[in-house]
Structures are given as structure tokens and as C-alpha cells.
BAFI-3210 file (N, C-alpha, C; in Angstrom, 3 decimals, decimal comma, padded with zeros to 6 digits):
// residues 154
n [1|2|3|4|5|6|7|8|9|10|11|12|13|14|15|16|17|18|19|20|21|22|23|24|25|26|27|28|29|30|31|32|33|34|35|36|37|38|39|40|41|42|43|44|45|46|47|48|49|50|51|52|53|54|55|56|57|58|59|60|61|62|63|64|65|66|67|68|69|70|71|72|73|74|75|76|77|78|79|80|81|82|83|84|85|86|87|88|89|90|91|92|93|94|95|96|97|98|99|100|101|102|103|104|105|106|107|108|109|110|111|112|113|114|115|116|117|118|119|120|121|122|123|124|125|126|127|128|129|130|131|132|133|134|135|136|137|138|139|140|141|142|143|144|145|146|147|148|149|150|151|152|153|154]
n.u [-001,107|-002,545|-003,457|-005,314|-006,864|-008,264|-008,768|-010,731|-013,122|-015,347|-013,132|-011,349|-013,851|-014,243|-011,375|-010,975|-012,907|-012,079|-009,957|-011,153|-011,978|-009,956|-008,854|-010,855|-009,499|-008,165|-009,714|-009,934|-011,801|-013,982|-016,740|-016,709|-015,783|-017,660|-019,590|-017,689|-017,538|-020,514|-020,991|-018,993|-020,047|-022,924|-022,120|-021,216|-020,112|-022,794|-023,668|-021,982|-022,698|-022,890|-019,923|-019,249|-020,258|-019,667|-017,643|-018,749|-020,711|-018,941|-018,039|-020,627|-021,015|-019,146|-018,850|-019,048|-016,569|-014,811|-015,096|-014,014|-010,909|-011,007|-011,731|-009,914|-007,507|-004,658|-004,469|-004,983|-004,173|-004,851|-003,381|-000,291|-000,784|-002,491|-000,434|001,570|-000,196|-000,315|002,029|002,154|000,661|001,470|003,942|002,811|001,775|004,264|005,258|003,652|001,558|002,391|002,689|000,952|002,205|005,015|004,428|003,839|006,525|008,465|006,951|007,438|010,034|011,786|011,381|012,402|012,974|012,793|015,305|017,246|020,730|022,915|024,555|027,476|030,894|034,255|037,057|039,419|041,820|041,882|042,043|040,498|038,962|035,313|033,428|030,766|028,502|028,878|030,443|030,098|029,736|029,385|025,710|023,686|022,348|019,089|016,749|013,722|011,915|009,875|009,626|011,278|010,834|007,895|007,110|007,180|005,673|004,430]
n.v [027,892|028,998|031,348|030,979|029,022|031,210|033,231|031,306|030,020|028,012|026,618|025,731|024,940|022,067|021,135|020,399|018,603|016,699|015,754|015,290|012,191|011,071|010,736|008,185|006,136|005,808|004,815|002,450|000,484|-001,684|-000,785|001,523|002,862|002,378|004,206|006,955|006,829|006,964|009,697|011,260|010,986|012,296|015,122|016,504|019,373|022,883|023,026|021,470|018,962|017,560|018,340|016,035|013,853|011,584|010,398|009,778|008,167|005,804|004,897|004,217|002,140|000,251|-000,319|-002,736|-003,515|-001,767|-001,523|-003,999|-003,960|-003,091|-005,243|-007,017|-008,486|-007,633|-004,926|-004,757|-003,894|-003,766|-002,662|-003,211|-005,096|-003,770|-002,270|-003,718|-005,059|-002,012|-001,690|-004,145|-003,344|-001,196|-001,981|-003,205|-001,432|-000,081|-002,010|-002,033|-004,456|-006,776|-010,809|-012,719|-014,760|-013,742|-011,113|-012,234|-013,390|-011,697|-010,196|-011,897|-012,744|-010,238|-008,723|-006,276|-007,271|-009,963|-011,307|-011,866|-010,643|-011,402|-009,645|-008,449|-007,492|-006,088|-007,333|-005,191|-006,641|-009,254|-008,787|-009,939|-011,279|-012,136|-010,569|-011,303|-009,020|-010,304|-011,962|-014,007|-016,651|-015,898|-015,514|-017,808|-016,921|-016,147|-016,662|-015,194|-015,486|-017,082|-020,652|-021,601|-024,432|-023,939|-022,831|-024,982|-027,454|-030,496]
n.w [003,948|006,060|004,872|002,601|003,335|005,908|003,798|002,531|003,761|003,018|001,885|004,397|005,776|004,060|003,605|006,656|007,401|005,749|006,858|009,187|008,147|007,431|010,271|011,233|011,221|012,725|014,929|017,526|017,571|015,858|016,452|017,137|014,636|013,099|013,865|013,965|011,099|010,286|012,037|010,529|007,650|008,235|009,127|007,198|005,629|005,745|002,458|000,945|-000,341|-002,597|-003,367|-001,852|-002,761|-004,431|-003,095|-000,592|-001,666|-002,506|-000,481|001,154|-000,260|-000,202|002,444|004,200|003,327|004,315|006,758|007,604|007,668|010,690|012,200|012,741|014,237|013,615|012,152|008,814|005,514|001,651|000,216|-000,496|-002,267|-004,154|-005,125|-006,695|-008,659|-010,050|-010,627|-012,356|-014,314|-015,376|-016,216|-018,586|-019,806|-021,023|-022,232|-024,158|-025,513|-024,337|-024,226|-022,335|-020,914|-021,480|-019,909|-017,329|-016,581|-016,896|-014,282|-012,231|-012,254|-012,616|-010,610|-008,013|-005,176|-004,732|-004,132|-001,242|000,038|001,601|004,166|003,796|004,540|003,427|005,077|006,697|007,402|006,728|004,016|001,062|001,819|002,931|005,521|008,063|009,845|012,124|012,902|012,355|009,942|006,630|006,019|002,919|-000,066|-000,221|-002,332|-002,843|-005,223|-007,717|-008,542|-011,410|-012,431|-012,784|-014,332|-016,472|-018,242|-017,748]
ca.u [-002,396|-003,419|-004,082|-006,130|-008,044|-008,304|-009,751|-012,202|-014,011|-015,407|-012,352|-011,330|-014,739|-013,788|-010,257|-011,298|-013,725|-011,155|-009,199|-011,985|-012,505|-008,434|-009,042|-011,619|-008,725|-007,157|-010,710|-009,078|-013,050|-015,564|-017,746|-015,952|-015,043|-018,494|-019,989|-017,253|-017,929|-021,515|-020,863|-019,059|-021,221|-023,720|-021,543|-020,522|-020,577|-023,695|-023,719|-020,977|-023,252|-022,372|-018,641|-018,671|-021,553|-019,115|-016,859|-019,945|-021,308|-017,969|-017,855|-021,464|-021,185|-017,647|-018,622|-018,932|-015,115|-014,023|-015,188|-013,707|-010,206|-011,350|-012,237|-008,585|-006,326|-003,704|-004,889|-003,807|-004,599|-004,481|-002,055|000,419|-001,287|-002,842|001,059|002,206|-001,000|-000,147|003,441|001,881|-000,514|002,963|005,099|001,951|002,126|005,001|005,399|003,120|001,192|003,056|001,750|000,579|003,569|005,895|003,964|004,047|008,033|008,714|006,938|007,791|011,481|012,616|011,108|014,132|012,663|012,648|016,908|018,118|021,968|023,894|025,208|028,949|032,002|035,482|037,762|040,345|042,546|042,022|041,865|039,473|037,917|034,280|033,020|029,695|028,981|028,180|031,846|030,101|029,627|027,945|024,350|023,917|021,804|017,909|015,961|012,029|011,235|009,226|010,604|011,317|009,715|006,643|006,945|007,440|004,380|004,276]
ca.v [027,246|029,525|031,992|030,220|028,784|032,462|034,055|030,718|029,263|027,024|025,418|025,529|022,990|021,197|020,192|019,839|017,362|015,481|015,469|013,915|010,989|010,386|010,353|007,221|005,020|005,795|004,537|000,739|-000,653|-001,651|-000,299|002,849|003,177|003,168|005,745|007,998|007,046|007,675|011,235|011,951|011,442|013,312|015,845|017,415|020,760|022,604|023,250|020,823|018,054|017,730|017,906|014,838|012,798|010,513|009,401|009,224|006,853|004,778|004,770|003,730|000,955|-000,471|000,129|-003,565|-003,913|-000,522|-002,003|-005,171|-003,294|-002,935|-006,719|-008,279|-007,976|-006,947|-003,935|-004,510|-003,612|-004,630|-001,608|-003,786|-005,732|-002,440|-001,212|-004,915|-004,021|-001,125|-002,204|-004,616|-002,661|-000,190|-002,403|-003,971|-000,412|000,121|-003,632|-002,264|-005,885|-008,033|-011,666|-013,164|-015,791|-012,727|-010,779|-013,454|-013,819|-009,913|-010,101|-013,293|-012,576|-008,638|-007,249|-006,505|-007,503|-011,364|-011,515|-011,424|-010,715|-011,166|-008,176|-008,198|-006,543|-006,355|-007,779|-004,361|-007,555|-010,149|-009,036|-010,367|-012,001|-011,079|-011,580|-010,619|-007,942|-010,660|-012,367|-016,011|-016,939|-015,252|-016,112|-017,723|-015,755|-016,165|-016,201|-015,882|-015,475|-018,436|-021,683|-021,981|-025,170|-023,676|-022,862|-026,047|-028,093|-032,036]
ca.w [004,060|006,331|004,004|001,923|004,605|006,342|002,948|001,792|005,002|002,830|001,928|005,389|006,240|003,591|004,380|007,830|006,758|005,435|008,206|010,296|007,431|007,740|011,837|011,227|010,927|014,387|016,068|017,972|017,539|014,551|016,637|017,399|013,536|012,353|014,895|013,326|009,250|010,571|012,099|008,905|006,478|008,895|009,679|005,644|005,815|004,729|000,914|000,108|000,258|-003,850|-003,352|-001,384|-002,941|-005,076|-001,607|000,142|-002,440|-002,426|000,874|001,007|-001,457|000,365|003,477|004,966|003,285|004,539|008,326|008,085|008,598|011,815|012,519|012,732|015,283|013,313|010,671|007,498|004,061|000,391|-000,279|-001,326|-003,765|-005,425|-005,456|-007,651|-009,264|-010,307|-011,252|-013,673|-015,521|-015,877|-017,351|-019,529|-020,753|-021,066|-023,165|-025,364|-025,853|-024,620|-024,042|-021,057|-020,497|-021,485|-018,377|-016,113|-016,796|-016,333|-013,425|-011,502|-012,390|-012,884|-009,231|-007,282|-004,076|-004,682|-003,393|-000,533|-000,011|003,150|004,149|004,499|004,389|003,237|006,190|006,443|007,882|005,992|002,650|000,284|002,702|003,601|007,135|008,631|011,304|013,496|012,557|011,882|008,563|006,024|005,060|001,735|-000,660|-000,122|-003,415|-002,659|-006,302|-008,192|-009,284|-012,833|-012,537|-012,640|-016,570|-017,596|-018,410|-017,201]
c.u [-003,358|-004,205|-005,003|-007,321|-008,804|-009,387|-011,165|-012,962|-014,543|-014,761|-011,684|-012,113|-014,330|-011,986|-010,256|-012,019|-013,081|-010,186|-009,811|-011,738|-010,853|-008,514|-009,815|-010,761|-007,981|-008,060|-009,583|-010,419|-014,075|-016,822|-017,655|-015,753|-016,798|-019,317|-019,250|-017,327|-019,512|-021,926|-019,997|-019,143|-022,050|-023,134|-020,600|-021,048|-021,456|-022,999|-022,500|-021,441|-022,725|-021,297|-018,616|-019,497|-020,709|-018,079|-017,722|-020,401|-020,344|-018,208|-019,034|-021,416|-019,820|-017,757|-018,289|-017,301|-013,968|-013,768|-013,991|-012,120|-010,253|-011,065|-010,828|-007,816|-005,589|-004,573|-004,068|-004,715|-004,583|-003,847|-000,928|000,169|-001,651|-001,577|001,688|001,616|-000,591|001,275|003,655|000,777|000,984|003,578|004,329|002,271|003,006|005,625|004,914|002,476|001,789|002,460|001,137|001,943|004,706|005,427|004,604|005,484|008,148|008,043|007,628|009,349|011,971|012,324|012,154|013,788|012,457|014,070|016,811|019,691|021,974|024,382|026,210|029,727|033,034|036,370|038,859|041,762|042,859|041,795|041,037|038,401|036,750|034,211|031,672|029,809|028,768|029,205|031,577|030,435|028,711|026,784|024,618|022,589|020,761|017,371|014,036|011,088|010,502|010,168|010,262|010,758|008,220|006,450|006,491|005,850|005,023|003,807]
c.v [028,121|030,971|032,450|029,769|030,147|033,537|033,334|030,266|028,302|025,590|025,254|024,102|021,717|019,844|019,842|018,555|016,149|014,645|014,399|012,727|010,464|009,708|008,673|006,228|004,761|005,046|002,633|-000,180|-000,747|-000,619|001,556|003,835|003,246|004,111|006,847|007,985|007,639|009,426|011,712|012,321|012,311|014,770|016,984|018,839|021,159|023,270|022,675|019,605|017,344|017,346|016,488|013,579|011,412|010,041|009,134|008,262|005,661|004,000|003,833|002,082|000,021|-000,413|-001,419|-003,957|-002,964|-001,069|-003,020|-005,034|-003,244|-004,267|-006,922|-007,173|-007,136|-005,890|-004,110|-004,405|-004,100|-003,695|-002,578|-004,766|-005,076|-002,347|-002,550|-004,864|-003,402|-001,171|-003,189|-004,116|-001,431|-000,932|-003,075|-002,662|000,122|-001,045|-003,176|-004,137|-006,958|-009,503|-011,769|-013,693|-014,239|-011,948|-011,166|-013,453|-012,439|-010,074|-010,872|-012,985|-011,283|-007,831|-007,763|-006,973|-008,965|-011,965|-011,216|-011,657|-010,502|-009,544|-008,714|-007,096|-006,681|-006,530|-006,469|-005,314|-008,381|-009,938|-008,829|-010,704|-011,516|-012,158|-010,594|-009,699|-008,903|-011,843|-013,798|-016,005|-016,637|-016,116|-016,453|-017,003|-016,510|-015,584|-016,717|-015,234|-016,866|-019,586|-021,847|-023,146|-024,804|-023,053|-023,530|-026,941|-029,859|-032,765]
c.w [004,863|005,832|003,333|002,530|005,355|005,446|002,253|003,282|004,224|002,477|002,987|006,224|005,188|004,121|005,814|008,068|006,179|006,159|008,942|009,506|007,567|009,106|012,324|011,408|012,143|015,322|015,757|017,796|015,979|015,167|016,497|016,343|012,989|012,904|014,073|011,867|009,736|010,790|010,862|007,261|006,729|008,373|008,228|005,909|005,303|003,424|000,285|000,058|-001,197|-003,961|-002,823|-001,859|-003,627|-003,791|-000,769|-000,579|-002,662|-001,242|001,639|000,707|-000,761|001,889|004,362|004,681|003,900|006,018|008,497|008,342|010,164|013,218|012,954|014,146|014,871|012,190|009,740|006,307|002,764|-000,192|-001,133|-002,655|-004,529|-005,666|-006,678|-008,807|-010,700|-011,377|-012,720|-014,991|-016,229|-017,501|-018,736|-020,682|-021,766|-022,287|-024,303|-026,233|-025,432|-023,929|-022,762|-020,104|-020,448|-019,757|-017,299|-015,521|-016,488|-015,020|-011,846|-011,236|-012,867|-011,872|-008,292|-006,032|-004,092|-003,943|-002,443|-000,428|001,290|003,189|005,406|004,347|004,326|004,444|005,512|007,428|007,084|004,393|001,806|000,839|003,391|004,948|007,111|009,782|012,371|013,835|012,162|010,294|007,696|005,219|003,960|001,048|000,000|-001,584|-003,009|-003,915|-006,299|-008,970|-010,484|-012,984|-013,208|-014,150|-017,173|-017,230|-018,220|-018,742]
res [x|x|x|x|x|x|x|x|x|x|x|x|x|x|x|x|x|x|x|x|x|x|x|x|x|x|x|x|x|x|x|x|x|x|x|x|x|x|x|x|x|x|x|x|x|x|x|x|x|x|x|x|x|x|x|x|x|x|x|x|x|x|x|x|x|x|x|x|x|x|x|x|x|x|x|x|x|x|x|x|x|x|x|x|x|x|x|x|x|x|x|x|x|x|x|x|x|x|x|x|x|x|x|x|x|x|x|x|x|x|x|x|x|x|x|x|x|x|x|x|x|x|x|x|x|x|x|x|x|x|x|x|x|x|x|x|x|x|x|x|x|x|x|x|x|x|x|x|x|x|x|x|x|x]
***
């Protein structure tokens, strides 16, 4: 990288520039956080004003949703809902057409993350017999999929 950086200087300000706009996310205040989107929009290097005009105009245009990160106690994101998202536009693809209800049903019921399993282990004593690491009795499963109920029409 440093190479690269060493022989362009301009892509040097550039990825530096990017750096800062990553850094925005470390500020602990709203207030704090738009002072620094402020300085770097300011702050584009000159003659890349071009390169950045379409994240500046996002950024622009999202900005009171970009803040509101900021707002909550806890920071959190809608990452995971883009990533389910994402997962269903896949398998839509991937379906090649397939209905709605079909959808719904692939989704609701084929993501592996709806189980939970105890976690045991073979007793090298007893056998067959599982025990937990914590020697009580093992959990029974946890399913936080959707209830099949919810198919059926009234």
C-alpha cells in the first residue's frame, strides 16, 4: 500500500479521506458526529471534489438518518435487516419466481438460526447418556421460528 500511496499522492488523500469518514462513527455525541460529517465534507481533497459528489449527496440526503445513530444510548443499526434482506432477494433469485406464500415459507422456516440446541455431551461414564457441562439437566430445544399457526386462515 505503501507503494501505491508513495507513487499517487492523490490516492493517498483519497484513502485518507476515507479513513476520516470511517472515524465519524467513533465520535460518543450527535453533536460531536456532525462537527466531524461537517469537516468532511469540507475537508475533500482539492480536485476530488467529483470523486466524492455521489457519497456526499447520499450522505446529504440521509443525513438526519445517518445522525440518529448517534441519538440512542445503545448504537445500533439496521445491518441486520439489510443482511435477511439480502438473503431474501437471494433465494427469490435463486427460486426463480417463486410465489409469495412459497417465499414466506422458505424464509420463516429454512434459516438455520431459528433452533436452539442444548449443548451436551456424551457421558465417557455413563454411556449413552448425555449430560450438560453444568451436570443438571439438559435444556430442551428452543425453537424461535414462527408458528405454523400463522398459515392457516380462521
Amino acid at each position: 500500500m505503501e507503494t501505491w500511496t508513495g507513487a499517487f499522492p492523490q490516492l493517498l488523500a483519497a484513502y485518507e479521506h476515507k479513513e476520516r469518514l470511517y472515524h465519524i462513527w467513533g465520535c460518543a455525541t450527535l453533536r460531536d458526529a456532525e462537527k466531524a460529517l461537517a469537516a468532511w465534507v469540507d475537508g475533500i481533497p482539492q480536485g476530488q471534489k467529483e470523486v466524492w459528489k455521489d457519497l456526499v449527496s447520499a450522505v446529504s440526503g440521509w443525513r438526519e438518518e445517518v445522525l440518529t445513530y448517534f441519538e440512542t444510548d445503545i448504537p445500533i443499526t439496521n445491518a441486520f435487516t439489510e443482511s435477511i434482506n439480502r438473503l431474501a432477494k437471494d433465494k427469490n433469485r435463486d427460486g426463480r419466481g417463486y410465489s409469495f406464500e412459497v417465499m414466506r415459507a422458505r424464509m420463516l422456516y429454512t434459516t438455520k438460526h431459528k433452533k436452539k440446541t442444548p449443548q451436551t455431551k456424551e457421558s465417557p461414564f455413563l454411556g449413552k447418556a448425555t449430560m450438560t457441562y453444568s451436570m443438571g439437566l439438559p435444556e430442551a430445544e428452543k425453537n424461535y421460528g414462527v408458528d405454523l399457526s400463522t398459515f392457516w386462515e380462521d
